[in-house]
C-alpha positions in Angstrom: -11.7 14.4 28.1 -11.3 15.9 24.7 -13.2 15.7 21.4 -12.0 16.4 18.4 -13.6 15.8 14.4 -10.5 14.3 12.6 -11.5 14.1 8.5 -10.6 11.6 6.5 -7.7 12.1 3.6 -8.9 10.3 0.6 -9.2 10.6 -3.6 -12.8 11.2 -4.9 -12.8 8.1 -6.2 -12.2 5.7 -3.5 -14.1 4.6 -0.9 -13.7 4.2 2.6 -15.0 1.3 5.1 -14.1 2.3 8.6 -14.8 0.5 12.1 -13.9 -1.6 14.8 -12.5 -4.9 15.7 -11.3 -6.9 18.7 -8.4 -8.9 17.2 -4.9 -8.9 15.2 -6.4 -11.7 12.7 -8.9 -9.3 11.9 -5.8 -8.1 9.1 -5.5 -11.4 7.5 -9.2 -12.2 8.2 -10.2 -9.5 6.2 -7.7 -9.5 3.5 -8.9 -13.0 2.4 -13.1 -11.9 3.1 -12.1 -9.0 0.1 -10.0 -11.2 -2.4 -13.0 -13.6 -2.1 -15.6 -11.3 -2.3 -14.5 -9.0 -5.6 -10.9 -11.1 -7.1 -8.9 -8.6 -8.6 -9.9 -6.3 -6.0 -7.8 -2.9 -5.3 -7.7 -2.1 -1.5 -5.6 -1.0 1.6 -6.5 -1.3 5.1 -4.8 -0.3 8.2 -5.7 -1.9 11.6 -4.7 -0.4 14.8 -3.3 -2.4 17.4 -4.8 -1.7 20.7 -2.6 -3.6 23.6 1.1 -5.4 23.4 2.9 -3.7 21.0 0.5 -1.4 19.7 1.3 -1.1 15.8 -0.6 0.0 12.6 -1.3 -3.6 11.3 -1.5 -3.0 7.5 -2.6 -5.4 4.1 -3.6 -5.0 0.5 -3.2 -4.8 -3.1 -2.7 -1.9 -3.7 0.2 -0.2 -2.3 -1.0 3.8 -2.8 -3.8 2.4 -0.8 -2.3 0.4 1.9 0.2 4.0 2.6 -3.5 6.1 2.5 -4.8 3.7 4.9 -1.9 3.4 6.9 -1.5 7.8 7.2 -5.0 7.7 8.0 -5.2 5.8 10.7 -2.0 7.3 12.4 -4.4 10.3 12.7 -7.0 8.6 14.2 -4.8 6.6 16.6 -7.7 5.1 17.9 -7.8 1.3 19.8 -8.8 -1.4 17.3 -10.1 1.2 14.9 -9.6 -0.1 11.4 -9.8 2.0 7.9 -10.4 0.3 4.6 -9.6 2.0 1.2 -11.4 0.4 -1.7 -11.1 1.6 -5.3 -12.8 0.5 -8.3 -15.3 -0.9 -6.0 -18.2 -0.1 -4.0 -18.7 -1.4 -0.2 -22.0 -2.7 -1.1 -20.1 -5.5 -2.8 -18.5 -6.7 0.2 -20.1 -5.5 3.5 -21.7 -9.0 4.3 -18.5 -10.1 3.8 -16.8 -7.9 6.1 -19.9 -8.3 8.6 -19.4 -12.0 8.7 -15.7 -11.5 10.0 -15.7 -13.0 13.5 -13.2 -9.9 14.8 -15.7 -7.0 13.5 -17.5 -5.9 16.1 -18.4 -2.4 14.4 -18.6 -0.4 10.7 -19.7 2.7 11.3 -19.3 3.9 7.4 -18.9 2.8 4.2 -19.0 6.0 1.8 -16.9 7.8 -0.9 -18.7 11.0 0.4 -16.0 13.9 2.7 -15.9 11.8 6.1 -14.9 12.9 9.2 -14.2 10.8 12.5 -15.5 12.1 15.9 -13.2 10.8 18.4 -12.4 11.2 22.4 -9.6 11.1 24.1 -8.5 10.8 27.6 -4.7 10.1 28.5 -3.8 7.7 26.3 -6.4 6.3 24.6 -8.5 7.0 21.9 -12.0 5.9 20.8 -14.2 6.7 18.0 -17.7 8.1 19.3 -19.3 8.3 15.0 -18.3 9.5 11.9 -20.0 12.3 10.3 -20.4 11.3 6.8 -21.2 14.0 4.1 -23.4 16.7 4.0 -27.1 17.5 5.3 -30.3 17.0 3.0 -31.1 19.8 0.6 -35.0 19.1 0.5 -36.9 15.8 -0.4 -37.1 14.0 -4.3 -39.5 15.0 -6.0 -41.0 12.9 -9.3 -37.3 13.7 -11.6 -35.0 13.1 -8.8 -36.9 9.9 -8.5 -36.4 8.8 -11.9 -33.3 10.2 -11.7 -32.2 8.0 -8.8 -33.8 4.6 -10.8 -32.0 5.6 -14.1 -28.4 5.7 -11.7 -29.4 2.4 -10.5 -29.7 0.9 -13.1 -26.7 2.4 -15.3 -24.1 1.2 -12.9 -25.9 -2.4 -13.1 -27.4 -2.4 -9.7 -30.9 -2.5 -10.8 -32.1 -4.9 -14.0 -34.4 -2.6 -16.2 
């Protein structure tokens, strides 16, 4: 068995939501749980097929996302592994959403931070084992960092004052 750290290809700006499901509706299921949970919302999301023909399922609305998605999850080639570009959006607004879809069995990140997916592989399969996502701590807030972190908060509109 091998193991090998594949990182993610993405823009600063978008986000990523990657993690397992059991089912091909998972594509259409989760389309329509993201249109309903931000409308207007920019995303890609490729869905690999793990038995019968065995394609990169793919949806969106954005197309530059739907390719990302789709190039990132050749890489990964891993059985119902699923990668979800979101831009202009954070996964906070529509984790429950994703989390409600029957097919999801597993997220195992929702970050814009570098990501990297640990995966194993033994003849011809593939399976995710984590992801490593960002960086290791630097030390522990102290009284600014804390106001700094409230002030954030509450400039991007997550917080009321």
């Amino acid at each position: 068995m091998e193991f090998t750290a594949i990182a993610i290809k993405k823009d600063e700006d978008h986000n990523v939501i990657i993690g397992q499901s059991h089912f091909i509706k998972t594509v259409e299921d989760v389309h329509e749980a993201l249109i309903t949970a931000v409308p207007g919302i920019k995303f890609g999301l490729a869905f690999c097929e793990a038995s019968g023909p065995r394609l990169i399922r793919k949806t969106g609305t954005d197309e530059s996302l739907i390719q990302l998605a789709v190039e990132n999850a050749q890489n990964i080639a891993a059985g119902h592994f699923f990668i979800l570009f979101l831009k202009d959006a954070f996964p906070i607004n529509v984790l429950k959403k994703l989390q409600s879809v029957e097919e999801i069995v597993a997220i195992w990140a929702a970050t814009a931070n570098p990501t990297k997916v640990i995966i194993a592989e033994e003849g011809e399969q593939r399976a995710v084992l984590g992801v490593f996502d960002g960086f290791t701590p630097l030390g522990v807030e102290g009284d600014d960092d804390i106001q700094k972190r409230k002030d954030f908060l509450r400039m991007i509109g997550y917080k009321t004052k």
